[in-house]
N, C-alpha and C positions, 0 to 999 in steps of 0.2 A: 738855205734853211734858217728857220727862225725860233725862238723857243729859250728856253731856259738850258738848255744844256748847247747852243748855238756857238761852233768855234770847236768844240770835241771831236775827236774822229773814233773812232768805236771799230776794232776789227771783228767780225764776226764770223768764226772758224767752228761755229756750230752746225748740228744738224738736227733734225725734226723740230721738236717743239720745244723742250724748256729753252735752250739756250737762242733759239732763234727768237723767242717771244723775250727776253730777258733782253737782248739786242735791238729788238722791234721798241717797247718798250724805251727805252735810253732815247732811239730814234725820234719816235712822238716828242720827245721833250726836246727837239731839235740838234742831234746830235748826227753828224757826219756818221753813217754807217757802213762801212763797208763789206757786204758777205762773200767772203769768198766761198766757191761751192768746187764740187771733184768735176770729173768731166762727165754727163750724165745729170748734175745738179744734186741739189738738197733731194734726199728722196722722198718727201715728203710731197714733190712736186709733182708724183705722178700718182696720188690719190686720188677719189672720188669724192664728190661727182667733181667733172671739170669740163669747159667749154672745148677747149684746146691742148692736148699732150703736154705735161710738165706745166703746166698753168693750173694746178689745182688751188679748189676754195680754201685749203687748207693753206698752201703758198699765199693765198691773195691774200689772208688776215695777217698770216704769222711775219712777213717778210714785206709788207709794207714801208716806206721811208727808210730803205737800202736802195745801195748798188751794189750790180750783180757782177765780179770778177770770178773769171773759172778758171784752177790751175790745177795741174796732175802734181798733188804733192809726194806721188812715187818717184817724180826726177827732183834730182839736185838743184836745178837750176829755181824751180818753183818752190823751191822751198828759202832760197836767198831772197827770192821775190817778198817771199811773209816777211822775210828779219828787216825787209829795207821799210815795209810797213811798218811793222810796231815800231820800227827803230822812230816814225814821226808820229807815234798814234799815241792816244791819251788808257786807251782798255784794248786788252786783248782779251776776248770771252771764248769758251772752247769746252766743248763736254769730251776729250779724249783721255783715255785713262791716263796714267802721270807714266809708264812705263813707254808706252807709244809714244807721249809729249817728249819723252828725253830722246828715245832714236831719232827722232826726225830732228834734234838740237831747238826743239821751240819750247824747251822748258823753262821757267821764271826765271832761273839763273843766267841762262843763256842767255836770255833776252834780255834780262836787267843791268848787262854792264856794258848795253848798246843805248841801253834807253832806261838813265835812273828815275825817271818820272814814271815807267809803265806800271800801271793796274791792269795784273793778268788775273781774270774772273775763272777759277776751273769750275763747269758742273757737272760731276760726277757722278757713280750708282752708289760708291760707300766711301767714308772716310780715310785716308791715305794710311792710317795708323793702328788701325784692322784689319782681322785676316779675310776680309773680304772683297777690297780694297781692288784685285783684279777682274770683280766679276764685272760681267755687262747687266744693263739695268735697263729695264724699260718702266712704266706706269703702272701696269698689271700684276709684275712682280713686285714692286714696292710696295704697292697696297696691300698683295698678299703678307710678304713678310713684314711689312711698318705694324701687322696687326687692324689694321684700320676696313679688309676685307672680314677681318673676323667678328665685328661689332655685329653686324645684323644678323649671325648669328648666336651672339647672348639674350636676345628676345626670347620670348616661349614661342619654340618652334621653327624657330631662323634658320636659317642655311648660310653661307659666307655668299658675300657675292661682291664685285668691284662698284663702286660708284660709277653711274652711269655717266662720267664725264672724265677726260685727262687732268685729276684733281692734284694730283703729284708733280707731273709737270707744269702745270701752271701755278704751284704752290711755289714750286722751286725756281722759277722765274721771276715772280717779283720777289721774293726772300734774294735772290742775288741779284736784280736790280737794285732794293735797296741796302745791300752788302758793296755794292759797286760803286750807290751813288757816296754811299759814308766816307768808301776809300779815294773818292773825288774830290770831295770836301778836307781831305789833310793832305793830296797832292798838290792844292794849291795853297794849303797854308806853307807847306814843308816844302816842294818840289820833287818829291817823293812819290816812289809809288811802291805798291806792295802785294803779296799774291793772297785772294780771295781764295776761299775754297765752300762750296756750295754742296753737302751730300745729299741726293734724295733721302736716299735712307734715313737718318738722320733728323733731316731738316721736318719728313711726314712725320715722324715721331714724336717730334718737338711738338708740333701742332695739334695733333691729336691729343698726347696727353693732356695739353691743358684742360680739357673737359675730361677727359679720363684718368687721369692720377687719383682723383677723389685720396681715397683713405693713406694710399699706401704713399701720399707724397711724405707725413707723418711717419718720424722714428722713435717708438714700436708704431705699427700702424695702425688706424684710427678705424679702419674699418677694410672692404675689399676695396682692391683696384678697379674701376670699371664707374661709370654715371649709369643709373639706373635708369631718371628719365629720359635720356639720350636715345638709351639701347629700348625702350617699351617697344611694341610694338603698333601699343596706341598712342603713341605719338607718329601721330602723320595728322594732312588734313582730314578736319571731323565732318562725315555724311552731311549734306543735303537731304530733304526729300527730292530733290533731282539733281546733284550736283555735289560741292564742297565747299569748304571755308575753313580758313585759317583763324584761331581768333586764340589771343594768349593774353590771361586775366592774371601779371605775374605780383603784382604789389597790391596789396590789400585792398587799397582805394580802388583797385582796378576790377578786384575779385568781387568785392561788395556793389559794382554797377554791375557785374554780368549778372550776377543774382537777379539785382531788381530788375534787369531788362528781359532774363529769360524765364521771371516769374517765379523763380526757384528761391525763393526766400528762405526756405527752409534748410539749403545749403550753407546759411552764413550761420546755425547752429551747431552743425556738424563741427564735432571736435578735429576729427583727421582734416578740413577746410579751414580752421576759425583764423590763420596767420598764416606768414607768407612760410615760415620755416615749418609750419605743420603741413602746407600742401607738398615744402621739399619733400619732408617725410614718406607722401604715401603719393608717389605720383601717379602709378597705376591706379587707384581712386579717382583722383578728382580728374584723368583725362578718362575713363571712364564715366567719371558722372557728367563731363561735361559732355561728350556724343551723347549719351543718354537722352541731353535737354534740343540739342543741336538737329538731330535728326527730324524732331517734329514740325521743321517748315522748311520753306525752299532757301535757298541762297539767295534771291535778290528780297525776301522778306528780312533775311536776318542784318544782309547789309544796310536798308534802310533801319533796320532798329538796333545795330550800333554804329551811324552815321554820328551822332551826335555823342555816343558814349567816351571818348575820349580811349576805351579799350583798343588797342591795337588789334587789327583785324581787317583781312582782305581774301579778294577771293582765289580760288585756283586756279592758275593762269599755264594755258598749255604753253610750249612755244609757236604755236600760232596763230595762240594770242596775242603775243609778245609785238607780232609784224602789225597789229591796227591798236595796242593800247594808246588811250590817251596821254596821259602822261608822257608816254614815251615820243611821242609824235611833237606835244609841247617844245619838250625840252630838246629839239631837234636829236634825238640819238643815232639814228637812223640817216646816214647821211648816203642822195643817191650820186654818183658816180658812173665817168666814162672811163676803163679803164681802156690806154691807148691799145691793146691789142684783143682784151677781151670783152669789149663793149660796156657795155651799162650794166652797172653791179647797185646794190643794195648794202653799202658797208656799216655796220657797227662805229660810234664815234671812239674815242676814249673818256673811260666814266669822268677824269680829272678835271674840275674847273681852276682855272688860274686866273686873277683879274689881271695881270702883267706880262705876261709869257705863256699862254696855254699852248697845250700840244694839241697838233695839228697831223693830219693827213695830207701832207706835203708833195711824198712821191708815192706812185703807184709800186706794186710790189713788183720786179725787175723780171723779166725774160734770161734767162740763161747767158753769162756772159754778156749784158747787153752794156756793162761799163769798163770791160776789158782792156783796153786800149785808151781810154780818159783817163784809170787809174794808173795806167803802167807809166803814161806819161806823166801824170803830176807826179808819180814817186821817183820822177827822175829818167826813164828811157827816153831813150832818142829814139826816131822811127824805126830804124835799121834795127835795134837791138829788140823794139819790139815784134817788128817781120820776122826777127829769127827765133822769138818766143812762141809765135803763135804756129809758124809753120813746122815746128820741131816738137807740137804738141804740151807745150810746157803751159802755154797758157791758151784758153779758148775762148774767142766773139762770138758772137751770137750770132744766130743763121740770118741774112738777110729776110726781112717781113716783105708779105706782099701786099 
């Protein structure tokens, strides 16, 4: 492996999606990964759609630039296995609640006086120091309770509903990637390491508000909690006569060319229009007035007549659009691939440019156990110790391919 994080070993005792994408992530920037999975694997492995059982597209993204060690961490013996890893590893990353982390003896303390350099990453569903602190946590619940299900409906007429993507957990992955890389950065100043702690709960809170505090971040409060243009309901893309368009006129210069390009002159008199802080004011007006102007031609009319406006503005892009856009094809994002078991894939690159160490898609995402036995060795077994790990179920290889 190559990369800027090139030389780090990263344990990965995660499962589904933040923590394994928070690992992945580390990985791309060239960092030694190692996932260990239960026997049966990450469950994420046997989602849809998929070529081949426990090989799902959801595995091929998340679990890219890993190897794949399996242990039954219900025996003893597999659990000495993890301590003899972090005892040489740089991060240990783990979404188990902190009460589970300690029976099994792999909690920060335990592990830190085997290994005072370890960054142990927890991601967790709430903060250790609340009473909430044992519950289990998926995406759907944190949205519900972060509040952040409830926005669409503060619109006139809204209902709550989830974002149509796993925005929590992959919010909460790079939020403790770059929680991990920080605590990376004074492990080699210091030799130190120290434990991370990552809450969903929390961390979607934090993020949300920023747009939603508005008044009440102010002590008395300035006004209600809540962003008004945020939550409209006309804010989305604005009608085509056959189609959409995104088009946002937010600084005055900007406001005063959509006028002149959409004929609407008479918009730059408009008092609730005439600044950028009078359109704060009344955002249900002016995105209203602007479909108003919007509707009356097609989308690739309006993109040639703000081609030249300098107004930010583009059109609505399905996702599959996404597989033939130009740009995207450009700037190679779309990278195609032989994966050795699941043939020819279509992968996503990472957005990240680096001109000196860019991350890379190095290893394909790993088969069940299929580094088993490479890592038991490098962490020090002999063959005989590992024959009696694997045929006493402590640890698992991978089924031979045909």
């Amino acid at each position: 492996m190559t990369g800027a994080l090139a030389g780090k070993r990263i344990i990965d005792l995660s499962t589904v999606i933040a923590g394994p994408l928070c690992a992945r992530i580390l990985g791309d920037y060239g960092a030694d990964v190692i996932k260990v999975e239960p026997p049966g694997g990450d469950p994420l492995r046997i989602a849809v759609p998929a070529r081949s059982r426990k090989m799902s597209a959801y595995h091929l993204l998340l679990n890219r630039n890993k190897r794949s060690l399996a242990l039954d961490l219900k025996k003893r013996d597999a659990i000495d296995v993890v301590r003899r890893l972090a005892a040489g590893a740089d991060v240990l990353i783990h979404n188990m609640r902190p009460r589970a982390l300690e029976r099994l003896g792999l909690d920060y303390e335990s592990l830190n006086r085997a290994n005072p350099k370890l960054v142990c990453t927890n991601i967790i569903g709430f903060g250790r120091h609340g009473p909430y602190r044992d519950r289990p946590a998926y995406d759907d619940l944190i949205q519900a309770m972060s509040g952040i299900a409830s926005l669409a409906a503060r619109g006139k007429n809204g209902v709550p509903r989830y974002l149509p993507l796993n925005a929590v957990d992959r919010l909460t992955a790079v939020t403790a990637a770059h929680a991990t890389l920080a605590a990376l950065v004074r492990q080699e100043r210091t030799g130190r390491g120290q434990e991370v702690e990552v809450p969903m709960y929390e961390n979607a809170i934090e993020f949300m508000l920023g747009d939603h505090m508005t008044g009440a971040l102010y002590d008395p409060p300035l006004g209600n909690i809540g962003n008004a243009r945020a939550v409209s309901p006309a804010r989305r893309p604005f009608p085509t006569k056959n189609g959409a368009i995104c088009v946002i006129p937010f600084t005055d210069k900007h406001w005063l060319k959509f006028c002149e390009v959409t004929g609407r002159t008479d918009y730059q008199s408009d008092a609730r229009f005439s600044s950028q802080e009078a359109r704060a004011k009344n955002p249900e007006a002016v995105l209203d007035a602007m479909a108003a102007v919007l509707e009356t031609r097609s989308t690739a009319e309006w993109l040639e007549l703000f081609a030249s406006s300098e107004i930010p503005h583009g059109p609505l892009h399905t996702l599959e659009d996404l597989l033939k856009d130009a740009h995207l094809k450009e700037v190679g994002f779309f990278v195609r691939r032989r994966h050795p078991t699941e043939g020819d894939m279509v992968v996503p690159r990472p957005a990240v440019w680096m001109s000196e160490t860019p991350p890379s898609l190095a290893r394909d995402a790993p088969i069940e156990g299929a580094a088993t036995r490479e890592i038991l060795r490098e962490s020090g077994y002999d063959d005989a110790e590992i024959e009696r790990l694997i045929i006493s179920g402590v640890a698992i290889e991978a089924a031979p391919q045909p």
